[in-house]
C-alpha positions as CSV (number, residue, x, y, z in Angstrom):
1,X,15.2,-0.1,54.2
2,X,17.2,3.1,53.8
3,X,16.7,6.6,51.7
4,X,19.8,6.3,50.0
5,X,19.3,6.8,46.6
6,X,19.9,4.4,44.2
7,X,21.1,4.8,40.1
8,X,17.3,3.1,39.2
9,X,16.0,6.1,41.4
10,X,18.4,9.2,38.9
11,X,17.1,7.6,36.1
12,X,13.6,7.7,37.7
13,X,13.7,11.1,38.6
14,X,14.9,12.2,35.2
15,X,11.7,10.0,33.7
16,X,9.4,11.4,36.1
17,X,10.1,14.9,35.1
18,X,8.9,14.8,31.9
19,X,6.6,11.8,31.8
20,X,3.0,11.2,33.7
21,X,2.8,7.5,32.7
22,X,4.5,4.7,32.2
23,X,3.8,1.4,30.9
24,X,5.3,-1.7,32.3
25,X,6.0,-5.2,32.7
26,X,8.4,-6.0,36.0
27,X,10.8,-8.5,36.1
28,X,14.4,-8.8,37.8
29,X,15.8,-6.2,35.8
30,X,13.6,-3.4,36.5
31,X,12.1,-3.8,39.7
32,X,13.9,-1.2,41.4
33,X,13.1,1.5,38.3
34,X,9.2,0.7,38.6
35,X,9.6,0.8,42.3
36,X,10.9,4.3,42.5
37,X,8.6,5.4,40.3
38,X,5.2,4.1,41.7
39,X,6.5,4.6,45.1
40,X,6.2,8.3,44.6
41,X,3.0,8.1,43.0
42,X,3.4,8.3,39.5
43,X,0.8,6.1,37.2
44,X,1.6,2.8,36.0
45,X,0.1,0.4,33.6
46,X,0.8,-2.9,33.9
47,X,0.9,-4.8,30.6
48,X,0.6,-8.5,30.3
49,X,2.9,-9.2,27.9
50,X,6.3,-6.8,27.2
51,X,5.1,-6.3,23.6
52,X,2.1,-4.4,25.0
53,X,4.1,-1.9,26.9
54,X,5.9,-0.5,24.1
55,X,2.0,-0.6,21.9
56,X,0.4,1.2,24.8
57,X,3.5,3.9,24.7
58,X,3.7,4.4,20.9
59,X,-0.6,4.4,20.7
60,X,-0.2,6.8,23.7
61,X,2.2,9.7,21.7
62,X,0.1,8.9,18.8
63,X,-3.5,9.6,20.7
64,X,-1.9,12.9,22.9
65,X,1.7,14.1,21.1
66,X,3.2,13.2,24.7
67,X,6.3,11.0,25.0
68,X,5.8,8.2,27.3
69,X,7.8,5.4,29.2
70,X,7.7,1.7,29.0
71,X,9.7,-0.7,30.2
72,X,10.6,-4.4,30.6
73,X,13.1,-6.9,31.9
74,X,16.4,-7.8,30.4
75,X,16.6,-11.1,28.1
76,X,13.6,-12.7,27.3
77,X,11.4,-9.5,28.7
78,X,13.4,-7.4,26.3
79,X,13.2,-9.5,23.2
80,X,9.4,-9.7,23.8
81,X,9.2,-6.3,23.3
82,X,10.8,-6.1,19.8
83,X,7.7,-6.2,17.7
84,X,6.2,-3.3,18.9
85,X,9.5,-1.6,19.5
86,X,10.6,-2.0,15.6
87,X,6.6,-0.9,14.7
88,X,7.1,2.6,16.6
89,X,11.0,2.8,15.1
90,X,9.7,2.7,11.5
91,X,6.4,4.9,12.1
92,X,9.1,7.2,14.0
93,X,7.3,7.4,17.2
94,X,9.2,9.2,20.0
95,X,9.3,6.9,23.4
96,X,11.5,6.3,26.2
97,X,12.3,2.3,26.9
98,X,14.2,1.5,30.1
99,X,15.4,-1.9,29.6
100,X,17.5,-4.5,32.6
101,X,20.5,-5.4,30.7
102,X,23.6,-7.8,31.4
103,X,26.3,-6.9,34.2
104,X,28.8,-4.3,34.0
105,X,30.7,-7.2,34.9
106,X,29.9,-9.7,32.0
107,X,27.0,-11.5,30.7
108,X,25.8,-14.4,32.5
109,X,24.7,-17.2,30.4
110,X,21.1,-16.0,29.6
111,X,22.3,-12.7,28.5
112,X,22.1,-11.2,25.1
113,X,23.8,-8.8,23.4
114,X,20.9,-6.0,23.2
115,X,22.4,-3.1,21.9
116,X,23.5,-5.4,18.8
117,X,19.8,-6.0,18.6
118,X,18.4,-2.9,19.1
119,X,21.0,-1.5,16.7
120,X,19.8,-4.1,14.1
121,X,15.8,-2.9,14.5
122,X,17.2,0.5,13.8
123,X,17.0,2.0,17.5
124,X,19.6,3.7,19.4
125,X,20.7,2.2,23.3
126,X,22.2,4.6,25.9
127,X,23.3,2.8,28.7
128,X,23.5,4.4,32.0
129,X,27.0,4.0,34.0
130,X,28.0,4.7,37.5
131,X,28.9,8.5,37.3
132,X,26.4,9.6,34.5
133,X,23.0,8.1,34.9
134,X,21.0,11.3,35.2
135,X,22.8,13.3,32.6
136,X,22.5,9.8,30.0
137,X,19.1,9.5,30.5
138,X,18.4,13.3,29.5
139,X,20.4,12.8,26.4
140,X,17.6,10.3,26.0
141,X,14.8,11.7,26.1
142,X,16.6,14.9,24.1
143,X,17.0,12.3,21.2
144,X,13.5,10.7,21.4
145,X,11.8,14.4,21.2
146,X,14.0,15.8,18.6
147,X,14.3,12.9,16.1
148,X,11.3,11.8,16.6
149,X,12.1,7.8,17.4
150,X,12.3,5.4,20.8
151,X,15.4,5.3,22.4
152,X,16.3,2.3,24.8
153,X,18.3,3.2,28.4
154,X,19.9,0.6,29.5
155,X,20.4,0.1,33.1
156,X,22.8,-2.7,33.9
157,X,21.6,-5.5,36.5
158,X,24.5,-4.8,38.9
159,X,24.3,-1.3,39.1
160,X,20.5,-0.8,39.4
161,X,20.1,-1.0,43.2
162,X,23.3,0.5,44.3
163,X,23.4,3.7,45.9
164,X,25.1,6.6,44.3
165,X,27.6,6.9,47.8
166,X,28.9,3.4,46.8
167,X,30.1,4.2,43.4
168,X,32.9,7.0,44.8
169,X,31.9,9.3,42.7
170,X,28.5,11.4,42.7
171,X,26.1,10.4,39.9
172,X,25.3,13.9,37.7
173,X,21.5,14.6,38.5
174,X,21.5,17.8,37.4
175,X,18.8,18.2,34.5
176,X,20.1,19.2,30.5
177,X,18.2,21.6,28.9
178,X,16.5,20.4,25.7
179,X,17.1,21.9,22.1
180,X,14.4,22.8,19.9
181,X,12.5,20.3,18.6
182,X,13.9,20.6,15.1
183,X,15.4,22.8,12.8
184,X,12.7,24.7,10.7
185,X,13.6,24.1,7.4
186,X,13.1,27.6,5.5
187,X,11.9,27.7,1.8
188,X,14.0,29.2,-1.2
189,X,12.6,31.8,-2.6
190,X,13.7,30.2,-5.9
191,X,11.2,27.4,-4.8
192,X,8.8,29.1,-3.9
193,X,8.3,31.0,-7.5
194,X,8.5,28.2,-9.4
195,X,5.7,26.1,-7.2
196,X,3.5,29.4,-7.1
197,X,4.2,29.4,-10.8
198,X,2.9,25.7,-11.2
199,X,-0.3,26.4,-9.1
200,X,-1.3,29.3,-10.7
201,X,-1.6,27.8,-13.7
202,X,-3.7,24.9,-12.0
203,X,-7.2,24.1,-13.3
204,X,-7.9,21.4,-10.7
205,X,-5.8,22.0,-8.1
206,X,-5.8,19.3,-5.1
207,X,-3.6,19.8,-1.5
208,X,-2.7,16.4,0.4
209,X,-2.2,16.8,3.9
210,X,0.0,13.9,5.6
211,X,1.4,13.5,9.2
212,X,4.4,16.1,8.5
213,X,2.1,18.8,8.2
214,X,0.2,18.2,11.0
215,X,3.9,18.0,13.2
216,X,4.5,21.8,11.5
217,X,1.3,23.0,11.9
218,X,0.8,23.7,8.0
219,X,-3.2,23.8,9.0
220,X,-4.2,27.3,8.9
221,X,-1.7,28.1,6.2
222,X,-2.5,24.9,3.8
223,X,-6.3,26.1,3.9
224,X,-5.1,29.6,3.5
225,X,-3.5,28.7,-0.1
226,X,-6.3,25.9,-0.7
227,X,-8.9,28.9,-0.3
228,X,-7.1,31.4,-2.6
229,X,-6.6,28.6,-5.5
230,X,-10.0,27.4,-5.1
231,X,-8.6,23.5,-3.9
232,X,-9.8,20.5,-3.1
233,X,-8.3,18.4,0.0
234,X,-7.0,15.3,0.9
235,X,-4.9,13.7,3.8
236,X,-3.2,10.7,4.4
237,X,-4.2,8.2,7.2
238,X,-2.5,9.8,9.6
239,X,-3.2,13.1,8.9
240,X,-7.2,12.5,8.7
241,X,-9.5,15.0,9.0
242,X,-7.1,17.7,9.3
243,X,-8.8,20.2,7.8
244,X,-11.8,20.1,8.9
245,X,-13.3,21.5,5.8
246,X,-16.1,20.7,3.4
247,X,-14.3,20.6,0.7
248,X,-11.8,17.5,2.3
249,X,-12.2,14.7,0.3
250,X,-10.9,12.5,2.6
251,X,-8.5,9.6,3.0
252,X,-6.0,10.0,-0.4
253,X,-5.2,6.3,-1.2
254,X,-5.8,2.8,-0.3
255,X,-8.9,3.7,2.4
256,X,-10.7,6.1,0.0
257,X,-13.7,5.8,-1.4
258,X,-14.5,4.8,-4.9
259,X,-16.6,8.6,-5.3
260,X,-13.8,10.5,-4.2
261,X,-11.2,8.3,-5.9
262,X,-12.7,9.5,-8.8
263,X,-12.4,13.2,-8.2
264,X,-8.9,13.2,-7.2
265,X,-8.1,11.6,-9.9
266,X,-8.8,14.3,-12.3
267,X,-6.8,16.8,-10.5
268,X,-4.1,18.2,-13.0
269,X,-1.9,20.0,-9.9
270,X,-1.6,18.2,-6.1
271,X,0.4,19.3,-3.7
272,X,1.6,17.0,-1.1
273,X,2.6,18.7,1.8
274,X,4.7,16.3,4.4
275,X,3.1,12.7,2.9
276,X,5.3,10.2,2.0
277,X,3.3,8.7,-0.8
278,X,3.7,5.0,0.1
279,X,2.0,2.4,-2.2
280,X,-1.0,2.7,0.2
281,X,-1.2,6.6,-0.2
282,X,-1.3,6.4,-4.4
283,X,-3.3,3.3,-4.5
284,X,-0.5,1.4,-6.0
285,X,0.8,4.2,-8.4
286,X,-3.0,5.1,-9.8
287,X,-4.2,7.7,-7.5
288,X,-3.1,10.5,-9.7
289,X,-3.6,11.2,-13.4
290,X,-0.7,10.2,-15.6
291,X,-0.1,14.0,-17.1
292,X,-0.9,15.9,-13.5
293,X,2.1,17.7,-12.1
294,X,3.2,16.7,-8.7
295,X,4.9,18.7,-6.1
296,X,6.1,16.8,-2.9
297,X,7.1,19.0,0.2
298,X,9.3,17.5,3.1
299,X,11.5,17.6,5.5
300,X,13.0,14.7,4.3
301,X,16.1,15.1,1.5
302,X,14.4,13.6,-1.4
303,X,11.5,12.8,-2.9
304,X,9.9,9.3,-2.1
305,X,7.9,8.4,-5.1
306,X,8.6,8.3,-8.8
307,X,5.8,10.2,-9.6
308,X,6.6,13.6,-7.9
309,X,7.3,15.6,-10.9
310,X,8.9,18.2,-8.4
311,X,10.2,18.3,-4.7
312,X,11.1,20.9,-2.6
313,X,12.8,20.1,1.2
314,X,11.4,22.3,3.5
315,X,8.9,23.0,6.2
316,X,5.5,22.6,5.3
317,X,4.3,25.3,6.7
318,X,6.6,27.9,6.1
319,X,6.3,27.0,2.7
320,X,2.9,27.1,2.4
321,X,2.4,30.2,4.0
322,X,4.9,31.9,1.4
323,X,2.6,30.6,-1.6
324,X,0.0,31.2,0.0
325,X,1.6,35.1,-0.7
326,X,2.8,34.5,-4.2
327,X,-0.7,33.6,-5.5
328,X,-3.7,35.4,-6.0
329,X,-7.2,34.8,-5.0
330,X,-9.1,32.9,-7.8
331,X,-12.5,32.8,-6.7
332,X,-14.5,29.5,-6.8
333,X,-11.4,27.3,-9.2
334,X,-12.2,23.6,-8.9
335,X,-14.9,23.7,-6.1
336,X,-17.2,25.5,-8.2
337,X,-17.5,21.7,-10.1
338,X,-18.1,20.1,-7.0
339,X,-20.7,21.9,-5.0
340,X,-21.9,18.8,-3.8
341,X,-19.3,18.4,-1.1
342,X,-21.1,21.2,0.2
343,X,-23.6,18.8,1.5
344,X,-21.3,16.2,3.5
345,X,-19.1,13.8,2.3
346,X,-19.8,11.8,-0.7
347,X,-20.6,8.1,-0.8
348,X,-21.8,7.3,2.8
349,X,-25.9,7.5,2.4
350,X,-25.4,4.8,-0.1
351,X,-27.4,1.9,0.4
352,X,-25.5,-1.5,1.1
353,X,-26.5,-5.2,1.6
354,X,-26.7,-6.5,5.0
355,X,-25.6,-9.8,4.4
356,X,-22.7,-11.2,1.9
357,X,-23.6,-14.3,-0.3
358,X,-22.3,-16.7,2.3
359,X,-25.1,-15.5,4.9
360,X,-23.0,-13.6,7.1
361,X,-22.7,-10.1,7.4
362,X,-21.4,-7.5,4.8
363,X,-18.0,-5.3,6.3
364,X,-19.1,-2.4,4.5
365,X,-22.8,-2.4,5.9
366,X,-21.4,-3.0,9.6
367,X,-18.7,0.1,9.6
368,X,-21.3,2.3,8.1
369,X,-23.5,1.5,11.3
370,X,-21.1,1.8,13.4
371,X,-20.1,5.2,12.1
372,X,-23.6,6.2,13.1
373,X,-23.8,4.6,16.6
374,X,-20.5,5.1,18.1
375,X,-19.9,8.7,20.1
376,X,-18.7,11.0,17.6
377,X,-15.5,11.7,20.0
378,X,-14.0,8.9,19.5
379,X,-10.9,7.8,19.2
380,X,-10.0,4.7,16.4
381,X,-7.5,2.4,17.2
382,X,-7.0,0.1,14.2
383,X,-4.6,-3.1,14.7
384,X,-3.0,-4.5,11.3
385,X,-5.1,-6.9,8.7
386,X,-7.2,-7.1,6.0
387,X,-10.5,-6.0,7.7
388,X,-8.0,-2.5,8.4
389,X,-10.2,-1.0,5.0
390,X,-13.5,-0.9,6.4
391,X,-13.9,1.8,9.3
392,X,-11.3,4.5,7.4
393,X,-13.7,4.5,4.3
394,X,-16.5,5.2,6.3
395,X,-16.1,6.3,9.9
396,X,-15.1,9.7,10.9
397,X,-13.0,11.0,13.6
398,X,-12.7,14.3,15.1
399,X,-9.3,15.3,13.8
400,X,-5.8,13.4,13.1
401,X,-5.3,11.8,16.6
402,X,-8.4,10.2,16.4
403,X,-7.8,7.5,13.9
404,X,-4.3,5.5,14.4
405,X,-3.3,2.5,12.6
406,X,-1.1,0.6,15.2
407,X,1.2,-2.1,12.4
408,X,1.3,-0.8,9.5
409,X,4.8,0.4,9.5
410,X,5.9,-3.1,10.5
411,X,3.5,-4.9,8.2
412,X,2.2,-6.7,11.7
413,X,-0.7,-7.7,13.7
414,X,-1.7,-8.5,17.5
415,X,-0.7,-4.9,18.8
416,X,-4.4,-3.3,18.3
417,X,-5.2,-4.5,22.1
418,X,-2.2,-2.7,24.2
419,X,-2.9,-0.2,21.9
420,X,-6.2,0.2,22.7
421,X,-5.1,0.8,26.5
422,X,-2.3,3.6,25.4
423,X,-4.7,5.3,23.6
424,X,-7.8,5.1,26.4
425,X,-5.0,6.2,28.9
426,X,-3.8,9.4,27.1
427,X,-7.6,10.4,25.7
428,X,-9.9,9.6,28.7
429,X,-12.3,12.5,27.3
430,X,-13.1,9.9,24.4
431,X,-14.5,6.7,24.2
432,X,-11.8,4.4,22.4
433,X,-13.0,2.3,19.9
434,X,-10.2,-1.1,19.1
435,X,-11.0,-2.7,16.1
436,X,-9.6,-6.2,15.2
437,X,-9.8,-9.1,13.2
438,X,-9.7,-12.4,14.8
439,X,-6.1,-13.1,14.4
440,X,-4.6,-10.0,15.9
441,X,-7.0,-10.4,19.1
442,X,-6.2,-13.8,19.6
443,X,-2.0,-13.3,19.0
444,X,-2.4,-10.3,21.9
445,X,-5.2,-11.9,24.0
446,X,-2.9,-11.7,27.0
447,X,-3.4,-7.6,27.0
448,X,-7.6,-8.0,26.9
449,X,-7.5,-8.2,31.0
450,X,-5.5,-5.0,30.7
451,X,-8.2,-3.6,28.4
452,X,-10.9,-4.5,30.7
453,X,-8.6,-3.1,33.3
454,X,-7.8,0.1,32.7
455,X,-10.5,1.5,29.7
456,X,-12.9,3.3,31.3
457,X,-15.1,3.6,28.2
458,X,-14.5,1.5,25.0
459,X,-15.8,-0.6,22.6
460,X,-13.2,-3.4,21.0
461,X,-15.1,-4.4,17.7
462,X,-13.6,-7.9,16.2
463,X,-14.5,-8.4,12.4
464,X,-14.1,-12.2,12.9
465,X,-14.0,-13.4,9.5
466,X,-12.5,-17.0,11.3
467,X,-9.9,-16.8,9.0
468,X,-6.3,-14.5,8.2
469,X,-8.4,-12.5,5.9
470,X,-5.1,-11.2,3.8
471,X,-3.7,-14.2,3.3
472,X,-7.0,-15.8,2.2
473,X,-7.3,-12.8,-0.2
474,X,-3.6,-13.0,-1.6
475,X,-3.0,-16.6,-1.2
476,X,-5.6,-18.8,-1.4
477,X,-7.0,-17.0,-4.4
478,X,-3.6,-17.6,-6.2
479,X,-4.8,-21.4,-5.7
480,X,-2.7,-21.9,-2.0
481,X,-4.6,-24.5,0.2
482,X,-6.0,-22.6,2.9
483,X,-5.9,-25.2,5.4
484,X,-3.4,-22.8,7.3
485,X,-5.3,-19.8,6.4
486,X,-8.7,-20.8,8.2
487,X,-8.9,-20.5,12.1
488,X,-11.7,-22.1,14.3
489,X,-13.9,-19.1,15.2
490,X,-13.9,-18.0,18.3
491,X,-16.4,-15.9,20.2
492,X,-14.6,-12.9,21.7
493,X,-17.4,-11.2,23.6
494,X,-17.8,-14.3,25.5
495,X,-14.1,-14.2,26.1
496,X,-14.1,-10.8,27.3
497,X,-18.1,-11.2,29.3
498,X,-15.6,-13.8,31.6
499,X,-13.0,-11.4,32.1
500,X,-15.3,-8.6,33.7
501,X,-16.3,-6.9,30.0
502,X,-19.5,-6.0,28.3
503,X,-20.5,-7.7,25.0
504,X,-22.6,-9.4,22.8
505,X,-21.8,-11.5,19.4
506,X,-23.3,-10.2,16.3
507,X,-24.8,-12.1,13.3
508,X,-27.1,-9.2,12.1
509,X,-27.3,-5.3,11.7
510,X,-30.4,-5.3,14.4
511,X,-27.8,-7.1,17.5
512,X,-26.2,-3.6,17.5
513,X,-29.3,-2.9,19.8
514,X,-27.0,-4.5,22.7
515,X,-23.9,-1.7,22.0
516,X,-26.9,0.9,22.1
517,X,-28.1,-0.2,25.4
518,X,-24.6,-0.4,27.1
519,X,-24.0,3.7,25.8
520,X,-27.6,4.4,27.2
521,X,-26.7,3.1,30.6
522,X,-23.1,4.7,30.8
523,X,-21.1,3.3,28.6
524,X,-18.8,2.6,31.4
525,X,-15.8,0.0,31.1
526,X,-14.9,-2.1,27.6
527,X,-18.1,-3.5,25.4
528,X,-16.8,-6.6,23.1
529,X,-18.4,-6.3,19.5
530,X,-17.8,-10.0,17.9
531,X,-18.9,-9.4,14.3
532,X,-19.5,-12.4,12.2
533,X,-18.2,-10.8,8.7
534,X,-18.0,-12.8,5.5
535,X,-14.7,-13.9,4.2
536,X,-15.9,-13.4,0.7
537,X,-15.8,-9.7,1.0
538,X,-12.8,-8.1,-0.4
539,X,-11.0,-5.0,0.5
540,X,-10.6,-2.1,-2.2
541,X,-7.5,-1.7,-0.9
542,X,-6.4,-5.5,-1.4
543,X,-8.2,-5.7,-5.1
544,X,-6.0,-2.8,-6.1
545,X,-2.8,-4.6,-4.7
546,X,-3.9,-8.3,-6.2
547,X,-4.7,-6.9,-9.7
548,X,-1.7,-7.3,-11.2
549,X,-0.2,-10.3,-9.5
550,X,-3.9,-12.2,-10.5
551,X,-3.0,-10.7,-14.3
552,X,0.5,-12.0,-14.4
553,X,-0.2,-15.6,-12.9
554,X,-3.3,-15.4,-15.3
555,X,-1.0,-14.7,-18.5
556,X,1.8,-17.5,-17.3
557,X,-1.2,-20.2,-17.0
558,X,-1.8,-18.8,-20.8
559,X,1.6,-19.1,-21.7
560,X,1.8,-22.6,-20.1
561,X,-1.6,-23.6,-22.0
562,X,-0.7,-22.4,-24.9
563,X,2.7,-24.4,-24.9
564,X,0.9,-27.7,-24.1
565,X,-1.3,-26.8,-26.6
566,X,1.5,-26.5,-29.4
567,X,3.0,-29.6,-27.8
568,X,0.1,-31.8,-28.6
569,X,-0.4,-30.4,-31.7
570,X,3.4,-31.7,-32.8
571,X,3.1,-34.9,-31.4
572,X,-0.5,-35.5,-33.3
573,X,1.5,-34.2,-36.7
574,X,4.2,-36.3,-36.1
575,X,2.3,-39.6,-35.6
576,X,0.2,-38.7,-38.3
């Protein structure tokens, strides 16, 4: 052993200096990188599976707003990693990957080309050379921060253990200073007339909140324009509870529920401040009234739905702030309609059925208990799935980095688990609550040790329909055997009870008592919630969707009647 240092160590040193944790799977390729980092102290997280490392980073940022590391193997460690790492590229999640990668002196025959691949996902590779390791990886982490995305450092096999005196030149270890974040994108005042123009006029006036305004903290200013217009609110997902305000209606979109759907529907003026209005956001185009004006502000170029009847590009909340100033005070406007807000949000003392027609239990009944017995700091970690509609309807979280929907940007599941552990890691003050569907726990059982490993207080709740609940809901009903749809049910908490866990399986409202028991006596270490939940319950969310696709196959089996029909009734004229 020696203390020369080696070009794993520079890139260590530039990761250590603006990360506390990083998240890890070791294999040839980054053994000396995790070395020189846990050597010195720093934490590490050891995932089971290399997907997991880049879930625990992205749920980590997500959970705390701070940029973390993961890092796996070249090859096959690398390529297991690409789920996750094309998730946090299309939900723009800023991370740091240090990857093994190939020889500087040729790929060896189990080599791939991973910049190509990387490229392909949409994610940037820097790779580290001999004389610029240190100043390479700053660029990284630069890019990451300011655009808001992972960025992959390379570190080449044959390079990674050498010392910097055998190169012949000394590697650069000198630190870059960072650039601003972003460029604040300043409103015209042009705009700025014309949208304070547009509001004034507003008899029902609603403000949506999504994760752009929370970046530009458009808080105090958004409420500060809601309150002089006399607004209603809304967020998106990932902006939930961002305003913290009585008169928040909640979740805009897919997750909302039916009593606030209703209201929002009847504003004539919303204002979308840093949303992108997906499908999921408008509830498939019928969130907002046909005839209500639509003002979209971003960062991004152009507006991203066709019903934003205007858009402005700029920073939500400098332009908030300046029509905030352009309009005056109104007094009560729409909330004086809707004083019943006043007394907590609508729709969840309703009373629901326990139990679904089948016998077992009813999704809605079990995430309105839950709402009631988990800690109210919580943090909500939501893999991908159908059962991903119940706990946003009805749970609440203490503000936007409490709820996180880990797959939705990829359209995947089996990343809720590592997830779980990224956002347990960043948020110890909150008790992290993982919830699952069958599916995605069994696709990332591997990373259910590391849960029971490293939570310190969490509950992972499976809604274990024994199925793939969306395809059963967007398949089988369109008449698709569901042989390959169903899936032997499996009993998590006993799963987890022989991996060191907490848990109990649950066929009734009344076995919650077990999850009350393990909070009264600690709540210490990861309680496994196995919910037997009907699969004849259907999301709001996935009814919306399936409407019109069950209307058009319903009007072709018309069409294709009606043909037969006129078919027999020629060939009965014709022999007669």
């Amino acid at each position: 052993m020696t203390n020369r240092q080696t070009v794993s160590d520079v890139v260590a040193d530039v990761c250590a200096r603006h990360a506390d944790v990083i998240f890890g799977l070791m294999g040839n390729g980054n053994a000396f990188f995790i070395s020189s980092l846990t050597s010195r102290g720093m934490r590490y997280i050891s995932a089971r599976h290399e997907a997991g490392t880049v879930a625990m980073a992205d749920a980590y940022y997500r959970a705390s707003g701070k940029v973390a590391v993961a890092t796996v193997t070249y090859g096959a460690g690398f390529t297991n990693s690409l789920t996750a790492l094309t998730e946090a590229a299309k939900a723009r999640i800023p991370m740091v990957v240090v990857v093994g990668d190939a020889p500087t002196a040729g790929p060896r025959p189990w080599d791939i080309d991973q910049v190509m691949v990387a490229q392909g996902l949409g994610v940037q590779t820097l790779t580290v050379a001999s004389d610029n390791a240190a100043r390479t990886t700053e660029e990284a982490w630069t890019i990451a921060r300011r655009e808001r995305r992972p960025v992959v450092i390379a570190l080449p096999y044959d390079i990674s253990s050498l010392g910097i005196s055998e190169f012949g030149a000394a590697v650069e270890q000198q630190p870059v200073e960072a650039p601003p974040a972003g460029k604040v994108l300043h409103p015209d005042s042009l705009d700025v007339r014309r949208i304070a123009s547009v509001l004034r006029s507003a008899r029902r006036p609603l403000i949506v909140a999504g994760r752009g305004a929370v970046l530009s903290n458009a808080r105090a200013a958004l409420l500060e324009l809601g309150d002089r217009l006399g607004a209603l609110y809304a967020t998106s997902v990932r902006a939930r509870n961002y305003f913290d305000s009585p008169w928040d209606l909640g979740i805009a979109g897919g997750f909302a529920r039916p009593e606030t759907v209703d209201i929002m529907r009847q504003a004539d003026v919303v204002l979308v401040a840093g949303a992108g209005l997906n499908l999921f956001q408008t509830r498939y185009g019928s969130l907002f009234s046909p005839g209500a004006a639509v003002i979209q502000v971003d960062e991004e170029s152009a507006a991203s739905c066709d019903q934003v009847t205007d858009f402005v590009q700029a920073d939500a909340a400098a332009f908030a702030w300046q029509l905030a100033a352009a309009v005056p005070a109104t007094g009560g406007g729409w909330r004086a309609e809707h004083q019943e807000l006043l007394a907590g949000p609508l729709g969840l003392n309703q009373t629901t059925p326990e139990f679904a027609p089948d016998g077992r239990l009813n999704p809605h009944a079990v995430a309105r208990l839950l709402d009631s017995v988990l800690p109210a700091e919580r943090t909500i970690v939501q893999d991908g799935g159908h059962f991903c509609g119940w706990m946003p309807m009805y749970c609440q979280v203490p503000d936007p980095q409490g709820l996180m929907m880990v797959g939705t940007a990829f359209q995947t599941i089996g990343l809720g688990l590592p997830a779980a552990v990224g956002a347990a890691v960043a948020r110890p003050d909150r008790t992290t609550v993982l919830i699952s569907g069958d599916g995605g726990a069994l696709m990332a059982l591997a990373d259910l040790e590391t849960a029971v490993r490293e939570i310190a207080s969490g509950v992972m709740v499976v809604f274990n329909d024994a199925a793939y609940g969306a395809e059963i809901h967007q398949y089988a009903v369109r008449g698709l055997d569901d042989t390959a749809m169903q899936i032997e049910e499996v009993d998590f908490s006993a799963v987890a009870r022989a991996m060191g866990a907490h848990g109990t399986k649950m066929r009734s409202l009344a076995d919650i008592t077990a999850l009350r028991e393990w909070q009264a006596a600690g709540a210490r270490g990861l309680f496994v919630l196995d919910v037997a939940i009907s699969q004849s319950v259907v999301a709001d969310y996935m009814r919306e969707s399936m409407a019109p696709v069950l209307a058009a196959d319903q009007a072709l089996a018309d069409a294709f009647h009606a043909h037969q029909e006129r078919e027999l009734t020629g060939v009965a004229a014709a022999s007669a």
